[in-house]
N, C-alpha and C positions, 0 to 999 in steps of 0.2 A: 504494500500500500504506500502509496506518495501523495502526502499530503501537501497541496501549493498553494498555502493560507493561512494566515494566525486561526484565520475563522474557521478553515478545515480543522486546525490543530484542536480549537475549544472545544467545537462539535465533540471532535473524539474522546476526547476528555470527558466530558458529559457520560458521550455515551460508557464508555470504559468505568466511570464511578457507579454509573446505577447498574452495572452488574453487581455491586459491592452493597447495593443501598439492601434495606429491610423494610419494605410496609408496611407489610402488614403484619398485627399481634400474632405472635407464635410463630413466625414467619422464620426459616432458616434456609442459609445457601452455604452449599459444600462445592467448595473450590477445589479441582484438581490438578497439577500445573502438568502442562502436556505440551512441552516446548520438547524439542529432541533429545536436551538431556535427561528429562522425566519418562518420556518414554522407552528412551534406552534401558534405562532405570527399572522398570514394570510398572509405567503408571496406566498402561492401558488394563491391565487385570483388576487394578486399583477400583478404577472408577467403573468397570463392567460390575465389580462388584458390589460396590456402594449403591446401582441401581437395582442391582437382585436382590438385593438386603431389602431393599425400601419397598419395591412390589412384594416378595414375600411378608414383610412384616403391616401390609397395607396403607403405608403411609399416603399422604396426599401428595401427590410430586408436585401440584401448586405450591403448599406450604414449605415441603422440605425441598429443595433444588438443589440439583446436583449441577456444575457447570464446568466447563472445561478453561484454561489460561492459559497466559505463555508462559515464559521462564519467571517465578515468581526470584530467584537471582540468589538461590542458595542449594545448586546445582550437587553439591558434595553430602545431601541431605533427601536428592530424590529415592525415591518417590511423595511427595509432599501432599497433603489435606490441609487446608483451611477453610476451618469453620467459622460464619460468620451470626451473629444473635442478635435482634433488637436490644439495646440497654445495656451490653456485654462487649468486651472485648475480645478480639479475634484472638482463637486460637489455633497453632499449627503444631499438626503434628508430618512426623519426618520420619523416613524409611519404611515410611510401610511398605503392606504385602495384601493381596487378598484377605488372609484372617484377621488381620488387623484393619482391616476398613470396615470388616466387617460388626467388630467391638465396638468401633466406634460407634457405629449407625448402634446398637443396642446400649451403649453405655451411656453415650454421649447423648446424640440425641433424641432418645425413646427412654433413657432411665436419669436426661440433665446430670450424668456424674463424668468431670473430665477425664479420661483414660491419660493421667501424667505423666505416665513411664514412658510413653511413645510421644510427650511433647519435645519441642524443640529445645524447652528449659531445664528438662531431663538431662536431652542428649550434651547440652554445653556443663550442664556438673557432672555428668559423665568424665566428660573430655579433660574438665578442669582439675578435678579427682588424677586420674592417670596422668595427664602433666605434672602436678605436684609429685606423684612419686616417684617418676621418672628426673624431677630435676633433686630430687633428694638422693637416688641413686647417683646420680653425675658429681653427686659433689661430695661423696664418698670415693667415689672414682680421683675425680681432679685434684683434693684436698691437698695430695702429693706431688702433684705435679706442676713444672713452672709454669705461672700465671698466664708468659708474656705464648709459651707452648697453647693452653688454654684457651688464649683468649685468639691467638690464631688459624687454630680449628674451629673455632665459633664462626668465625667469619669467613672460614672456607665451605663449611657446611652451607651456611647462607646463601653464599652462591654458586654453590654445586650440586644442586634439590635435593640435599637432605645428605647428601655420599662423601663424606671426608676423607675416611678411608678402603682404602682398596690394594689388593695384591698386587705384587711386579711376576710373574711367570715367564722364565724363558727371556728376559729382557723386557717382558713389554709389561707397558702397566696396563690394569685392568680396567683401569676409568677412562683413559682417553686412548687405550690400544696404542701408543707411540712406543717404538723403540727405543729404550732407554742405554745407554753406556755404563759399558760391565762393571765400571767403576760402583756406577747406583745401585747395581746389584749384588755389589762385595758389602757394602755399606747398610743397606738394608737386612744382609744377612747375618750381621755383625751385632745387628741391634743394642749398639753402643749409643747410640741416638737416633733422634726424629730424623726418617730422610723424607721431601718433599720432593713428588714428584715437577720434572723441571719443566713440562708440559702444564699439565690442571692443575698444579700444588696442590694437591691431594697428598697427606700421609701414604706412605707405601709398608708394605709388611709383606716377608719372602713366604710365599707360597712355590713348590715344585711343579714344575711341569708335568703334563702327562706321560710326552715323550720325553723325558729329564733331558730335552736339548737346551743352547743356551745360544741366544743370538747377539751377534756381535757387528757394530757398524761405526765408520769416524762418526768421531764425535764434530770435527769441523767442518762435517756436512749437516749435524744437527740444525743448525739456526740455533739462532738465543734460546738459552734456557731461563728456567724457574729463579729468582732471588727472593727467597721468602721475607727478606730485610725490605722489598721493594714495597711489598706487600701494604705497607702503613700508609706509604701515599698513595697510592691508589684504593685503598678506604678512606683516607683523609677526603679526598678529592670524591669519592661516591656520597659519602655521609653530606658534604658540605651542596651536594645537587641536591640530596633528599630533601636535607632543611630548607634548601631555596625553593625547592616544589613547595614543602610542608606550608611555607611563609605567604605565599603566594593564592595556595588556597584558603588559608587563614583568614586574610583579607578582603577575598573574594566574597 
């Protein structure tokens, strides 16, 4: 759809909110988000289901409405339900499945009791719950270990999605497959220190090959390697973009 008009844009707006409105007393709409992500997801079992709940349990499809959306923008959460209530605030639930939509429609809105375990405010103390333990583990881990080591994995995991470390096999590392110099590989296997790989900086750690062979290449055909001392200004110089985005929208 292309809209070529503020006044197209209102219209839709309009229209797009009174999918969202309630009129009438007792009135409820169950939102399904059926964007490609939700569907990849199984929202289409989702919302088949929610309609075979409501005809078996006779409900009035005027009062109770089921309706389909786009991506409601929390994709890592489909299959998504939002339900909407006169006097009430929306609530959503996340990850469902068939049986669970099905709870819904009985608990929710045929017995008015929220089904909390399956809301979204569940799922974030869920998340929040297992972060906490995991950053208590890490710092059982780190407690020992130099800060400036620490606080350099942080910020290579950041921008490595999520992969700090990874094996060298045979010369090559396993994060960016580049050929390494057998030097990196005496080094690593030595584990007298942290080696960084001189491609990703990525931590390296010797795993064996399958074929136990070992490859070997100049290294002054390499190109520039890794300097993990480099590493401070070029987060110097990332962090000081963030804040200049961060500042910008601020203002905005």
């Amino acid at each position: 759809m292309i809209l070529k008009s503020a006044e197209e844009l209102n219209l839709f707006k309009e229209k797009a909110k009174s999918n969202f409105e309630i009129t009438e007393p007792g009135a409820m709409k169950i939102i399904v988000g059926m964007a490609t992500c939700g569907i990849a997801a199984g929202a289409k079992p989702v919302f088949e289901a929610l309609n075979e709940e409501i005809k078996s349990k006779n409900l009035d499809p005027d009062i109770i409405k089921v309706s389909q959306a786009g991506c409601i923008g929390l994709c890592q959460y489909e299959p998504i339900i939002e339900v909407y209530e006169s006097g009430k605030e929306k609530v959503t639930y996340v990850k469902m499945d068939a049986e669970k939509a099905k709870e819904i429609i009985n608990n929710h809105i045929i017995g008015g009791k929220i089904v909390v375990d399956y809301t979204i405010g569940a799922e974030i103390t869920d998340k929040k719950k297992q972060y906490d333990t995991l950053l208590k583990k890490e710092k059982k881990i780190t407690d020992d270990l130099d800060s400036e080591v620490v606080f350099k994995f942080e910020r290579i995991i950041r921008n490595k999605a999520g992969i700090g470390i990874v094996a060298i096999k045979g010369n090559v590392c396993m994060g960016c497959h580049m050929i390494l110099p057998a030097q990196f590989s005496n080094n690593v296997r030595l584990c007298e220190e942290f080696v960084f790989c001189p491609y990703c900086s990525r931590i390296l750690f010797y795993e064996e090959s399958p074929e136990g062979e070992e490859v070997f290449f100049n290294i002054e055909e390499s190109g520039a390697l890794y300097d993990p001392d480099e590493d401070d200004d070029e987060f110097e110089e990332d962090d000081k973009e963030e804040e200049k985005i961060s500042s910008i929208e601020f203002e905005e």
